[in-house]
Backbone as CSV, one residue per row, in Angstrom:
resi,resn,N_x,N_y,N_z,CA_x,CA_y,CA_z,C_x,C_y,C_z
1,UNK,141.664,-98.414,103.037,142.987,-99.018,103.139,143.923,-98.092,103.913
2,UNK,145.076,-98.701,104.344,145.759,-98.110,105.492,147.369,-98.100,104.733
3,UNK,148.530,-97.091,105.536,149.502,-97.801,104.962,150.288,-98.752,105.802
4,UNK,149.608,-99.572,106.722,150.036,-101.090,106.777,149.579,-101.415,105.454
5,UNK,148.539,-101.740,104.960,148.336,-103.062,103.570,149.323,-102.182,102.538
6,UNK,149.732,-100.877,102.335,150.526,-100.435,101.311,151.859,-101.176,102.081
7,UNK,152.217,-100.921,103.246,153.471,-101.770,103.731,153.312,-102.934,103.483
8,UNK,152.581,-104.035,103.301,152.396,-105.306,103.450,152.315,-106.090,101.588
9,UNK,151.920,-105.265,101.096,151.947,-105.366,99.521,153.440,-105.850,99.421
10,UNK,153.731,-104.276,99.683,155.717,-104.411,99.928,156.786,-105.505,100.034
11,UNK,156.271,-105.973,101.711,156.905,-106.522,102.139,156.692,-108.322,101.791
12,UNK,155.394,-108.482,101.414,155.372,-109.906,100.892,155.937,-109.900,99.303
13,UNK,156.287,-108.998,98.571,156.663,-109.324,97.657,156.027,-109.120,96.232
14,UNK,154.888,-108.800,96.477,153.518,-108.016,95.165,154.057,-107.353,94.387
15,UNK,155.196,-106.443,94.937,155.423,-104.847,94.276,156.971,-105.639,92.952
16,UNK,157.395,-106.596,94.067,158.604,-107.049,92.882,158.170,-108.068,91.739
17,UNK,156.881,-108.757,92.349,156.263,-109.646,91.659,155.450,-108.444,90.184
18,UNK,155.076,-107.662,90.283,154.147,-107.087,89.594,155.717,-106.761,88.519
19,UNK,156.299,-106.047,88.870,157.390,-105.488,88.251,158.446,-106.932,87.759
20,UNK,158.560,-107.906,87.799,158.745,-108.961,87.415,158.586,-109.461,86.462
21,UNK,156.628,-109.312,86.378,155.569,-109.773,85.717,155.938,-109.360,84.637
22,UNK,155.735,-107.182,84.404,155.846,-106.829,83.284,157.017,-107.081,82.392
23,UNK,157.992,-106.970,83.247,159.134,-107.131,82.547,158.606,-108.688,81.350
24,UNK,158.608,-109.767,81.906,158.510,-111.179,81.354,157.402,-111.262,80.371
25,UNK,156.156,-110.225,80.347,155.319,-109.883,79.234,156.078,-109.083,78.256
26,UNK,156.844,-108.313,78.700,157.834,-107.515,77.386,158.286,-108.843,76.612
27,UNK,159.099,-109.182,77.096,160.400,-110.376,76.848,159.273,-111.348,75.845
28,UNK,158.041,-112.222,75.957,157.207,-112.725,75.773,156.703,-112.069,74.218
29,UNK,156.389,-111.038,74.320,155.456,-109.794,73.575,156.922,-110.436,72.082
30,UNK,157.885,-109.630,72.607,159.181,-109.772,71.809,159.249,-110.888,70.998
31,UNK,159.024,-111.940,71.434,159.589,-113.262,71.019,158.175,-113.623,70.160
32,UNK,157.189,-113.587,70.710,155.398,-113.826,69.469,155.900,-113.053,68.584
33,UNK,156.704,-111.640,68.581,156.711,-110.484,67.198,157.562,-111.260,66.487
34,UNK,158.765,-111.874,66.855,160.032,-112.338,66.201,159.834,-113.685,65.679
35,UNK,158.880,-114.314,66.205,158.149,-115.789,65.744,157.342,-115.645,64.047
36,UNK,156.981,-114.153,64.598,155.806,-113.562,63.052,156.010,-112.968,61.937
37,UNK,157.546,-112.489,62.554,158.030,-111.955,61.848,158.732,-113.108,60.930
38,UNK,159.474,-113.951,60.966,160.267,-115.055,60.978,158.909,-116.304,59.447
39,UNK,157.633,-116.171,60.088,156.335,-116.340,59.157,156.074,-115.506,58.080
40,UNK,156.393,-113.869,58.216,156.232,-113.361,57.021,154.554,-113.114,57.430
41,UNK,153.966,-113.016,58.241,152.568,-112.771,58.179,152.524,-111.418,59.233
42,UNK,151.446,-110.852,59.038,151.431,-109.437,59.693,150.042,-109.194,60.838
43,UNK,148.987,-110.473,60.513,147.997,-110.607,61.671,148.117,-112.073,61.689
44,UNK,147.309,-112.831,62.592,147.541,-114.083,63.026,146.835,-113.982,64.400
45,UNK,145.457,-115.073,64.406,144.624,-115.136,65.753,145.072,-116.491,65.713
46,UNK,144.622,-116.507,67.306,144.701,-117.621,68.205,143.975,-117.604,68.935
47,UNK,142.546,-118.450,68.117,140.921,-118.523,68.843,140.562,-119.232,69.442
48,UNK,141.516,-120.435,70.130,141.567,-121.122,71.273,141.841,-120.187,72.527
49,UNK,142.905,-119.128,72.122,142.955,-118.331,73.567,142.819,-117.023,73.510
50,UNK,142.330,-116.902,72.577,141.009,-115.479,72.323,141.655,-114.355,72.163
51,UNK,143.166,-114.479,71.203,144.088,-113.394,71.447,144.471,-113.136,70.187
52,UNK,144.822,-112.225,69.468,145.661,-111.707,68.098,146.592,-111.194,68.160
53,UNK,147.767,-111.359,67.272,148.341,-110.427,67.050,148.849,-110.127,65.581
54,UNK,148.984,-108.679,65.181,149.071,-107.760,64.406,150.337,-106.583,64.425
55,UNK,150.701,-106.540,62.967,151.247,-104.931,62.909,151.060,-104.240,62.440
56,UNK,151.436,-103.019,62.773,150.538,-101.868,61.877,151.180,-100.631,61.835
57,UNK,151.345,-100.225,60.931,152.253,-98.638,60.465,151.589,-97.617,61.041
58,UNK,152.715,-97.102,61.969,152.106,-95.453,62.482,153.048,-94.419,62.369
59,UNK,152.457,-93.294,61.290,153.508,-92.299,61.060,153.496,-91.620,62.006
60,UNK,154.952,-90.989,62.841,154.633,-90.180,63.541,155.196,-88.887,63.065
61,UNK,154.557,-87.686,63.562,154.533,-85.924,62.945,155.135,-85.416,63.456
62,UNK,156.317,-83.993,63.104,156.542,-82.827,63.461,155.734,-82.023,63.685
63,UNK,155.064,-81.179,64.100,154.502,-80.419,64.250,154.936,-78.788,64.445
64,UNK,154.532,-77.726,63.421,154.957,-76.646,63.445,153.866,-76.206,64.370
65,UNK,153.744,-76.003,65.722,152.748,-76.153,66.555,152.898,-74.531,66.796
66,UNK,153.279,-73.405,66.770,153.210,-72.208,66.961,152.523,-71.524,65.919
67,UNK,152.705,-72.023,64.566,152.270,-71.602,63.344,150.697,-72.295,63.199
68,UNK,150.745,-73.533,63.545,149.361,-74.268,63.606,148.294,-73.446,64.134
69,UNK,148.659,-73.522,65.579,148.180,-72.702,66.263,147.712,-71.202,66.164
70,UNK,148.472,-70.402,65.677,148.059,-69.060,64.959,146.748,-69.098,64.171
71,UNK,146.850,-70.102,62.952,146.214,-70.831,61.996,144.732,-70.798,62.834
72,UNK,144.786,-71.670,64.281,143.666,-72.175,63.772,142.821,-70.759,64.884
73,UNK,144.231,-70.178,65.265,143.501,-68.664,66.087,142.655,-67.441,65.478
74,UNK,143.371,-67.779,64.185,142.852,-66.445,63.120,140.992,-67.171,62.669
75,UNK,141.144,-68.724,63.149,139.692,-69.091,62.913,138.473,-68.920,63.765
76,UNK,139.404,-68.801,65.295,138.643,-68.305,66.082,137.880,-69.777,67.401
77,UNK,138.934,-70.976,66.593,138.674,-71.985,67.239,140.093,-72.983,68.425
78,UNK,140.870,-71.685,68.380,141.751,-72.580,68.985,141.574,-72.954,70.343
79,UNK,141.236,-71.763,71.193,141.053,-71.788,72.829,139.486,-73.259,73.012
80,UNK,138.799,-73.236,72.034,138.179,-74.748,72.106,138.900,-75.709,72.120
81,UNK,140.127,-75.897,71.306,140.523,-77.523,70.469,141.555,-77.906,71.439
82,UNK,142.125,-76.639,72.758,143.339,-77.404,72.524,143.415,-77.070,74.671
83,UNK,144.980,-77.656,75.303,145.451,-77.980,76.255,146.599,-76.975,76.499
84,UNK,146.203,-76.537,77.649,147.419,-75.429,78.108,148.388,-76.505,78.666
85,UNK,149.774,-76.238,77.915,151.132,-76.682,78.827,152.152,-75.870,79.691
86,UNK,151.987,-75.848,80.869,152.250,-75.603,81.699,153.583,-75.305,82.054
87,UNK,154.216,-75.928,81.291,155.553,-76.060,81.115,156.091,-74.456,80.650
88,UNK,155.553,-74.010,79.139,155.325,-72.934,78.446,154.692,-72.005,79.372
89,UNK,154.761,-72.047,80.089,154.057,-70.487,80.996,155.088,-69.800,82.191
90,UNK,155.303,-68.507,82.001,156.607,-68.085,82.861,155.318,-67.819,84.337
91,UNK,156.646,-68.295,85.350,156.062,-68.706,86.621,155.015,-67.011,87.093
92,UNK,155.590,-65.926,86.726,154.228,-64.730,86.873,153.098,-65.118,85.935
93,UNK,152.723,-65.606,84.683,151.742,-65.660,84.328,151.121,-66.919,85.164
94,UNK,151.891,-67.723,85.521,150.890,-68.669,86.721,150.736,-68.092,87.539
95,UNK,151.321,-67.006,87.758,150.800,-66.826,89.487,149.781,-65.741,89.034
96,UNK,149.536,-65.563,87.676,148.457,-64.220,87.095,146.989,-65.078,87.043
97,UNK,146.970,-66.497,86.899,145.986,-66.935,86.900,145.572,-67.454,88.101
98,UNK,146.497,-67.866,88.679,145.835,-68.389,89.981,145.702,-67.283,91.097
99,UNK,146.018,-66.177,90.813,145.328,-65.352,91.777,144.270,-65.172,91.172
100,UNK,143.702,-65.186,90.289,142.275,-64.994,89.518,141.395,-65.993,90.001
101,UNK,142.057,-67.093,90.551,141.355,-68.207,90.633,141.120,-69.019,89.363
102,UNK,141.751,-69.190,88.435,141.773,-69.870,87.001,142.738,-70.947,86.919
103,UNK,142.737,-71.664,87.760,143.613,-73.019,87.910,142.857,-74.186,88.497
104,UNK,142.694,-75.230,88.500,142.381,-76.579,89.134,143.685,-77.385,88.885
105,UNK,143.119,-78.215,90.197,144.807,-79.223,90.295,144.522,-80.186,90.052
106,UNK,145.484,-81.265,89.971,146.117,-82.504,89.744,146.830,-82.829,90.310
107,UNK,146.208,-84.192,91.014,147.076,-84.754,92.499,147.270,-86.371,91.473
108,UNK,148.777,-86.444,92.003,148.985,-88.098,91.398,149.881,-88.550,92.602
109,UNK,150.082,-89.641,92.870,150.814,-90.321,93.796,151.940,-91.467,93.420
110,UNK,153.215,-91.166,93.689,154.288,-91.295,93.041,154.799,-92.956,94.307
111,UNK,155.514,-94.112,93.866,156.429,-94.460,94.270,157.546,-94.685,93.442
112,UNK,158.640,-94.261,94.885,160.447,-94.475,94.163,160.610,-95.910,95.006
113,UNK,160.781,-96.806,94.316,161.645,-97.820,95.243,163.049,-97.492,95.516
114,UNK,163.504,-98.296,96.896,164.962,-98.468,97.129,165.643,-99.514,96.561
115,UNK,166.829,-99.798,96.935,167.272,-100.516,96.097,167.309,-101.994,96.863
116,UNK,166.785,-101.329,98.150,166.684,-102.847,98.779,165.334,-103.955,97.836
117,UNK,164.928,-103.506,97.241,163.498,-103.818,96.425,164.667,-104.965,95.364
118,UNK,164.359,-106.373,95.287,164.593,-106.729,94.567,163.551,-106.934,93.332
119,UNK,163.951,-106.378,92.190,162.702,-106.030,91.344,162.520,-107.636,90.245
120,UNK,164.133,-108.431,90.578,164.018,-109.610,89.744,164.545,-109.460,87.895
121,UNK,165.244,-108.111,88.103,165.544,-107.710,86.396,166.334,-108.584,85.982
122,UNK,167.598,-109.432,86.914,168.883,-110.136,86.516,168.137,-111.397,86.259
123,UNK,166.839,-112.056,85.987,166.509,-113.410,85.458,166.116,-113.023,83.970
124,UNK,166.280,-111.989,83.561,166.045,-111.649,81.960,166.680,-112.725,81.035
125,UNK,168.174,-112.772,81.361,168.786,-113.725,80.556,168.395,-115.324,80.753
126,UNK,167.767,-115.565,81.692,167.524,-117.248,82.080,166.079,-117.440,81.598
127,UNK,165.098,-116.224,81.836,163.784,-116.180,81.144,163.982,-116.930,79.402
128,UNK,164.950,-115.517,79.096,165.119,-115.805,77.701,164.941,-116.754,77.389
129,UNK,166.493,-117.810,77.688,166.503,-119.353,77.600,165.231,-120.039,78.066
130,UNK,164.171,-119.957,78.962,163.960,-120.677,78.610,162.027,-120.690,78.012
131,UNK,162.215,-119.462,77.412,161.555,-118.961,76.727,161.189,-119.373,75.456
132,UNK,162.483,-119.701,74.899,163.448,-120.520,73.079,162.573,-121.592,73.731
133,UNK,162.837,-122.216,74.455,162.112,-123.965,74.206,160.581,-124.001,74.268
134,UNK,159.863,-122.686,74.422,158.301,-122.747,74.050,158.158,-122.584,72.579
135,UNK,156.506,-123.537,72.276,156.399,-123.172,70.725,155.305,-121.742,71.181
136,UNK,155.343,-121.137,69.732,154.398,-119.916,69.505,153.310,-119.949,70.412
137,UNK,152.468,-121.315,70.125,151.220,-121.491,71.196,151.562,-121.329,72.431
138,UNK,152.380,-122.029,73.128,152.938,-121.756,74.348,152.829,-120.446,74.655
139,UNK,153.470,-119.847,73.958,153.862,-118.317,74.688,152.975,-117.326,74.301
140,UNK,151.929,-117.857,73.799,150.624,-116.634,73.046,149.495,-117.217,74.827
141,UNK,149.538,-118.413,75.603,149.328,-118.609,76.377,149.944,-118.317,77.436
142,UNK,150.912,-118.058,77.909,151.760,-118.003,79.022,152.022,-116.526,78.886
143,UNK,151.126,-115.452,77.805,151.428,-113.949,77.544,150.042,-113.836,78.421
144,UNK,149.133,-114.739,78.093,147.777,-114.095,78.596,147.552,-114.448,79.988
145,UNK,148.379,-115.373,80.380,148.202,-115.620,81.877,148.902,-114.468,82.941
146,UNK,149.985,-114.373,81.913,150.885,-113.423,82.811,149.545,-112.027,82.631
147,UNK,149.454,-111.659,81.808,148.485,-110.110,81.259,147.158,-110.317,82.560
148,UNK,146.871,-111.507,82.666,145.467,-111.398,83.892,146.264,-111.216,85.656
149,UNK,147.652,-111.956,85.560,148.251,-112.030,86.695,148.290,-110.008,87.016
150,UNK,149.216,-109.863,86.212,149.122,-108.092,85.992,148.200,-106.966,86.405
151,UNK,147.384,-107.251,85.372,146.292,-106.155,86.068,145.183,-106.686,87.042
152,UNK,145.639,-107.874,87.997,145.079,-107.673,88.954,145.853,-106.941,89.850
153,UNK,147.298,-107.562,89.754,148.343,-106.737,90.916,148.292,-105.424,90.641
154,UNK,148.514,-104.968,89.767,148.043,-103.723,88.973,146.928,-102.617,89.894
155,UNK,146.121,-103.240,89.432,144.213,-102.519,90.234,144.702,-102.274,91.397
156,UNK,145.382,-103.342,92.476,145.430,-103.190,93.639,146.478,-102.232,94.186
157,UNK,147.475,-102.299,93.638,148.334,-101.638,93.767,148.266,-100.035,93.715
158,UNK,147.446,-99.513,92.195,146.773,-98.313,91.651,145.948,-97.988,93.593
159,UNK,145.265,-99.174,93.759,144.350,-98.797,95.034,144.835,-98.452,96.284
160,UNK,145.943,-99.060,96.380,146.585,-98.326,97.489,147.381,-97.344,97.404
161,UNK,147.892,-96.924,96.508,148.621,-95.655,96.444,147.847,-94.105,96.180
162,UNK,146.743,-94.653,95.867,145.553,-93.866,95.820,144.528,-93.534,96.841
163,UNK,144.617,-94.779,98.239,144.085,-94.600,99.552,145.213,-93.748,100.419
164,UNK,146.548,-93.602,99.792,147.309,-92.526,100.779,147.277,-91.082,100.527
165,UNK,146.400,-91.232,99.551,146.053,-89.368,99.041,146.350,-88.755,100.293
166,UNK,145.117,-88.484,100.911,144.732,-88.461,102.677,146.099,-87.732,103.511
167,UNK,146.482,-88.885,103.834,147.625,-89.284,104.394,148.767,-88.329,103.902
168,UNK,149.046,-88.843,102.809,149.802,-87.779,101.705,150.355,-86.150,102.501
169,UNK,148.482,-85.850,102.415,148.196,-84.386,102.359,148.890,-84.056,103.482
170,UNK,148.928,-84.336,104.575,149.117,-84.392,106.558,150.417,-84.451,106.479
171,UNK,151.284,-84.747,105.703,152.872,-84.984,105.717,153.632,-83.738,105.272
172,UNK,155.288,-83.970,105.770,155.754,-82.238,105.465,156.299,-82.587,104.109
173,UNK,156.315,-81.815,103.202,156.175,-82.314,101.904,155.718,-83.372,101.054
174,UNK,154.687,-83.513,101.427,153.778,-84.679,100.642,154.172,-86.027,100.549
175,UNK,155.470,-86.168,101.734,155.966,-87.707,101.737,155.845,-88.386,102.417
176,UNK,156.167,-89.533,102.353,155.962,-91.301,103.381,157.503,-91.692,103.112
177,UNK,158.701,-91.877,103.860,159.433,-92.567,103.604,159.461,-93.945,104.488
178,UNK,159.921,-95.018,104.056,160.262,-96.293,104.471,161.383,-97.082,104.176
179,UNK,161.403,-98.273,104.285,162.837,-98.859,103.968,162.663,-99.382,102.620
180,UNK,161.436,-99.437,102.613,160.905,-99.921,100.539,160.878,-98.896,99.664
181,UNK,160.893,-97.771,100.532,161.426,-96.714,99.220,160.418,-95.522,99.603
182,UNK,160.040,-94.538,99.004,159.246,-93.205,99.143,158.062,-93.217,98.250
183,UNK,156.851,-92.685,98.946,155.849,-92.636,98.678,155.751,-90.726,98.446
184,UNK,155.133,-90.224,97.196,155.133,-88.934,96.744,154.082,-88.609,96.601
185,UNK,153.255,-87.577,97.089,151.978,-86.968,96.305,152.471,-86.036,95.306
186,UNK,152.026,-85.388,94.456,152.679,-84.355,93.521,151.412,-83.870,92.758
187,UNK,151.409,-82.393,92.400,149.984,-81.784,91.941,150.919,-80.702,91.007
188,UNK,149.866,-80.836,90.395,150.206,-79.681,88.953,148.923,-79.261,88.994
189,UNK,148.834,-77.868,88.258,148.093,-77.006,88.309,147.578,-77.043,86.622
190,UNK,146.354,-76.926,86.574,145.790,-77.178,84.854,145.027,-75.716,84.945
191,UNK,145.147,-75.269,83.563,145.005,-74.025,83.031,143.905,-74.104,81.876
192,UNK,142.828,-73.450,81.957,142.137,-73.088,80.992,142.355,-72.478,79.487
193,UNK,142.519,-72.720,78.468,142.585,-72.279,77.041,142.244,-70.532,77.381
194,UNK,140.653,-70.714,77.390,140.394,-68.902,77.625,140.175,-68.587,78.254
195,UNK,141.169,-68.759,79.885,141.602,-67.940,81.024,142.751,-67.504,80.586
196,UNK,143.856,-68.002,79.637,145.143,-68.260,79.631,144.565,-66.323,78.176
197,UNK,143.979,-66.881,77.471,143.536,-65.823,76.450,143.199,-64.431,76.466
198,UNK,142.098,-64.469,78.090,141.571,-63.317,78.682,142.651,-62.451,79.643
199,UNK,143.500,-63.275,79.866,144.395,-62.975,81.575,145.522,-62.318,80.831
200,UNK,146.081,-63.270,79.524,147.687,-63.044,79.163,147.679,-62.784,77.904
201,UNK,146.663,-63.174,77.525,146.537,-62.505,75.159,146.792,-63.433,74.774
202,UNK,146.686,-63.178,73.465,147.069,-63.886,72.661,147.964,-64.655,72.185
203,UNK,149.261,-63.830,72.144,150.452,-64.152,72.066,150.806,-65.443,73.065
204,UNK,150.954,-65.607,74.163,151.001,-66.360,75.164,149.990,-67.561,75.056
205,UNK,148.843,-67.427,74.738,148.127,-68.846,74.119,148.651,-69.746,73.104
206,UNK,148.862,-69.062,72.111,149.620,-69.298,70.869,150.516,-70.397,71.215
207,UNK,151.818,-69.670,72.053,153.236,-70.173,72.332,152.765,-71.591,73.964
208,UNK,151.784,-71.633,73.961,151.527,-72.319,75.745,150.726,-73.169,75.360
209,UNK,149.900,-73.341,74.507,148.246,-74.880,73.928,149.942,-75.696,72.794
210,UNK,148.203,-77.148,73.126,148.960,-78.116,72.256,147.382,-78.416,71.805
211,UNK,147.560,-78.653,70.569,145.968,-79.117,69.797,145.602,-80.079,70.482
212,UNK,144.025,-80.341,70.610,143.769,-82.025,70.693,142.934,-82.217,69.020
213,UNK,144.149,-83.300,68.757,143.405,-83.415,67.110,142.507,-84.297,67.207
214,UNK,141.700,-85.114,68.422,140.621,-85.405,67.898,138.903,-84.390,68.305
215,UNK,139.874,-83.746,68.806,138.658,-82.401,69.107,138.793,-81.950,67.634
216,UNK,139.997,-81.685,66.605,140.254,-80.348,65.631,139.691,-81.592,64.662
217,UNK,138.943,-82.807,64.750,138.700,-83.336,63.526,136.754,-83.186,63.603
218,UNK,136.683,-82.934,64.902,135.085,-82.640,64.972,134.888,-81.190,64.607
219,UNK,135.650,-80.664,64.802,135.565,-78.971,64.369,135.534,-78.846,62.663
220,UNK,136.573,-79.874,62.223,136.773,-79.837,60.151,135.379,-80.575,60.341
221,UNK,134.711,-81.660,60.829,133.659,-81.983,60.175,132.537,-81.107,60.653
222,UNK,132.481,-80.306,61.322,131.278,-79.133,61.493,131.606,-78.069,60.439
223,UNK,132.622,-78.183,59.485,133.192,-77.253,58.736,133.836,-75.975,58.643
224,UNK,134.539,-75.633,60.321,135.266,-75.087,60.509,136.916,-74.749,59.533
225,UNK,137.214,-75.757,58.985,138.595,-75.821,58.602,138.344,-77.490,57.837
226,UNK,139.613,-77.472,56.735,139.404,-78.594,55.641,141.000,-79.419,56.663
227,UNK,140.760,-80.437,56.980,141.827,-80.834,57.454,142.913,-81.426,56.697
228,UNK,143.056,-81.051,55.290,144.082,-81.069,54.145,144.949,-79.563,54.631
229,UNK,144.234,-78.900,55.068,145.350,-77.515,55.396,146.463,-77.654,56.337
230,UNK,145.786,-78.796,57.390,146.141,-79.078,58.286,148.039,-79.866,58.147
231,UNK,147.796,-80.170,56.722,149.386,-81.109,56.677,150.164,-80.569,55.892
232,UNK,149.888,-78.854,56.122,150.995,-77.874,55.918,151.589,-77.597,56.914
233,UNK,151.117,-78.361,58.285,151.869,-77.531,59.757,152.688,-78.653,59.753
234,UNK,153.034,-80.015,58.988,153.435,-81.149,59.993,154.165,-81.175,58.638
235,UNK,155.301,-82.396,58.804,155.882,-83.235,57.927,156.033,-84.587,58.742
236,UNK,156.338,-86.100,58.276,156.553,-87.515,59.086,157.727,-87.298,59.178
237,UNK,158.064,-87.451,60.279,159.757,-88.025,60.810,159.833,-89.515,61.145
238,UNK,159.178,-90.241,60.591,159.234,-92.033,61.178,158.061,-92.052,60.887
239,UNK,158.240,-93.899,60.436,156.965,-94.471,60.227,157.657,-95.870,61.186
240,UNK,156.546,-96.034,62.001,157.047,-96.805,62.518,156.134,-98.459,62.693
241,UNK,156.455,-99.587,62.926,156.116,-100.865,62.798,155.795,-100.834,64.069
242,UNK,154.947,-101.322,64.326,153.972,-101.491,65.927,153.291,-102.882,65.831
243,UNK,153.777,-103.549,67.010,153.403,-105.215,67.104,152.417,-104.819,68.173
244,UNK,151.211,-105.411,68.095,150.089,-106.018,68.547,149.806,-106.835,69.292
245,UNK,149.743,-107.261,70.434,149.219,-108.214,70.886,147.998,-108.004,71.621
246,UNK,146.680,-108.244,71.580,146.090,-107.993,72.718,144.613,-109.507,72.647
247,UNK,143.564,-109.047,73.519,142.760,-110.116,73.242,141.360,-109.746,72.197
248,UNK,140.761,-110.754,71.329,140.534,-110.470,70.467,139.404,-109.716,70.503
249,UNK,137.917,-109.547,72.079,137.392,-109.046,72.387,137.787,-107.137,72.529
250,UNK,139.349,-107.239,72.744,139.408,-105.922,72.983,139.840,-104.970,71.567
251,UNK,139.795,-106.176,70.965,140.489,-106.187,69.272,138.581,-105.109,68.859
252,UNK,137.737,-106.078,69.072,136.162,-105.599,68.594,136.476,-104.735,69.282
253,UNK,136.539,-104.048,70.485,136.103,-102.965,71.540,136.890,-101.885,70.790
254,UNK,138.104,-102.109,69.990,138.433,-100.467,69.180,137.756,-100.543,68.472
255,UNK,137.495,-101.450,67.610,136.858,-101.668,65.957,135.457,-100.852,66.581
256,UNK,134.815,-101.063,67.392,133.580,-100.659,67.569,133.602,-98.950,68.002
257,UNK,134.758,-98.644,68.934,135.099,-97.430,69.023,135.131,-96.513,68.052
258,UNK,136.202,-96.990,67.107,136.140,-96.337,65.698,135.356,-96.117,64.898
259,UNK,134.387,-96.883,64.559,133.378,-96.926,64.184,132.656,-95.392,64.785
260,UNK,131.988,-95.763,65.957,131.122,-95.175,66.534,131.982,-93.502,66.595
261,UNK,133.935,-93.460,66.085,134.171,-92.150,65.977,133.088,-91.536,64.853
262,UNK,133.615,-92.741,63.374,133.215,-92.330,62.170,131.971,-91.900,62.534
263,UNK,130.926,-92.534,62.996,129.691,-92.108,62.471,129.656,-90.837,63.718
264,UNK,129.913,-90.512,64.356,130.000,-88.911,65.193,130.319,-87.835,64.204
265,UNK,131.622,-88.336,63.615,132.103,-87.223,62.615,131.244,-86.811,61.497
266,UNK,130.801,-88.586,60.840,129.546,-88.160,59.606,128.558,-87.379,59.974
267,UNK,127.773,-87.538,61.065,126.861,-86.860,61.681,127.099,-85.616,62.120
268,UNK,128.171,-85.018,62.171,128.516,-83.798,62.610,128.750,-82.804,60.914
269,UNK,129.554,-84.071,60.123,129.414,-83.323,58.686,127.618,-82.793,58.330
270,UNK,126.812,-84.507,58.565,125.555,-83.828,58.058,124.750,-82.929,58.473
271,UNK,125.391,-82.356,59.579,124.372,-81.522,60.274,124.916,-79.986,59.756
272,UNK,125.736,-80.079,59.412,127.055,-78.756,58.474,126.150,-78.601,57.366
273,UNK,125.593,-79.664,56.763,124.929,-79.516,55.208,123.630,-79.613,55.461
């Protein structure tokens, strides 16, 4: 792909259409929750159009993440479990690793629209209206049409901004400007756990990783650590209500995920005993 077809996406209208789209799946999403809510019921399929929706409580955590971290250093497993942030690192200790050669990058490709881009946000209020005159069925249908319209524009879109890598690179600061707005490459630099350990100590690991807790739950079931210790580093700040919508195939595709976590983890316990 070239950036004519990234110009041409543009200019026929894809890029406001896609951004259109999502918006009117929000708005949509909203109104099935407020329909269910209004029922008093908390799941509810619709196996004519192969879709559910559900809510479901998710606490979310504080994290005493410096103290955690210590915790799980004195075990000798942290530089495994966890993600250097980059953010946390004073610009000499980056430049201590990457003269070592202890960095790999991360290239992503950014668009800013202009404002000549009509994105279509001011039909929110006329959507609304006439949104009210669909029943539930209606709009559990007219969610899934829009959701296939989406991630096709979606894919394609992902595809061309991803064929200007290239291109990208050859430009004086990694840009494309046009009258539809600016095209960005942008790279961050990713850091190793124990480069960050060997190069800068301890101290500096500590204060720079963020756990990955589903790495630190395969580590408690190899019997590293009881993950009851674990909810001395955190307290809940919110529990929050999370509406559901998706299709009911992708509904099995977690159920089966999860699953297939559990039995990793059991299997990792039984191999401990």
């Amino acid at each position: 792909m070239s950036l004519s077809n990234f110009d041409k996406f543009l200019e026929t209208g894809e890029y406001s259409r896609l951004k259109r789209i999502s918006e009117e799946i929000k708005l949509i999403k909203d109104f099935i929750r407020e329909d269910l809510c209004f029922k008093g019921v908390t799941r509810e399929v619709w196996k004519e159009y192969g879709i559910v929706g559900k809510f479901r409580s998710i606490n979310r955590y504080e994290y005493n993440h410096s103290i955690l971290n210590e915790y799980l250093f004195d075990l000798g497993i942290l530089p495994l479990l966890s993600n250097v942030k980059g953010v946390c690192l004073t610009d000499e200790e980056k430049q201590c690793l990457l003269r070592a050669n202890k960095a790999d990058r991360e290239d992503r490709v950014y668009f800013i629209p202009t404002k000549l881009i009509n994105l279509g946000f001011n039909r929110a209020q006329e959507y609304n209206l006439s949104l009210n005159e669909l029943s539930v069925n209606e709009k559990v249908l007219l969610w899934k049409e829009k959701m296939v319209l989406k991630e096709i524009l979606e894919k394609e879109w992902e595809s061309l901004l991803n064929s200007l890598r290239g291109l990208l690179k050859q430009e004086d600061n990694f840009k494309i400007k046009s009258m539809f707005g600016t095209v960005t490459l942008k790279s961050k630099n990713l850091y190793c756990p124990k480069d960050v350990l060997e190069l800068l100590g301890k101290d500096v690991l500590i204060q720079s990783t963020k756990v990955r807790f589903e790495k630190l739950e395969e580590y408690a079931a190899q019997g590293f650590l009881n993950m009851t210790e674990i909810k001395r580093f955190r307290r809940v700040v919110n529990v929050e209500q999370q509406f559901v919508l998706m299709d009911l195939d992708k509904e099995e595709r977690c159920k089966y995920w999860f699953n297939q976590r559990l039995n990793k983890l059991s299997e990792l316990s039984r191999r401990r005993n």
